[in-house]
C-alpha atoms as one frame of an Amber mdcrd trajectory, in Angstrom:
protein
  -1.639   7.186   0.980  -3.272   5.800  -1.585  -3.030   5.926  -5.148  -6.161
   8.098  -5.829  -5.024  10.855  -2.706  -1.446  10.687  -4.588  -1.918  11.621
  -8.105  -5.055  14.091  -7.118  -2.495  15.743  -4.984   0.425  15.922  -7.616
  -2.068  17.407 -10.238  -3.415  19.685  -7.430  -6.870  18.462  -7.892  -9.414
  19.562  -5.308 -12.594  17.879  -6.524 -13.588  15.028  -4.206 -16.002  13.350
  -6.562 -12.990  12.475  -9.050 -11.717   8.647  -8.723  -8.789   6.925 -10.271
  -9.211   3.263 -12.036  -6.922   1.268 -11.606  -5.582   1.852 -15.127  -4.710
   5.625 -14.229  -1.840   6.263 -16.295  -0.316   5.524 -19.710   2.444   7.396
 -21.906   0.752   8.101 -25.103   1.785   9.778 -28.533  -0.620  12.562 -29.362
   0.167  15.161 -32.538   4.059  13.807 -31.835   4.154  14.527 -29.189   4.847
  11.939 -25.735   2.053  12.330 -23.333   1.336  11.622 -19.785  -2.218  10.877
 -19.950  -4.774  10.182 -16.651  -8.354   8.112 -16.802 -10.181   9.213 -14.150
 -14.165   9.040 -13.272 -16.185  11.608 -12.130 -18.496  10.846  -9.880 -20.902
  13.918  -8.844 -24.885  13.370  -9.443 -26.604  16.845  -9.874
């Protein structure tokens, strides 16, 4: 399984135009507080 199939699957993501870099994940501090935080591209065209 890839990467991309994992994490959309472990934040129960169903949208198939969504795409994780390679650079998907980093622990940030935001207002004090520690963060999980995932970059992601969407990729849908209307």
């Amino acid at each position: 399984m890839s990467h991309n199939n994992f994490i959309l699957n472990l934040l129960n993501l169903k949208d198939p135009n969504i795409t994780f870099n390679d650079n998907y994940y980093s622990e940030e501090i935001i207002n004090n507080v520690k963060s999980k935080v995932f970059y992601a591209t969407l990729t849908y065209m209307p």
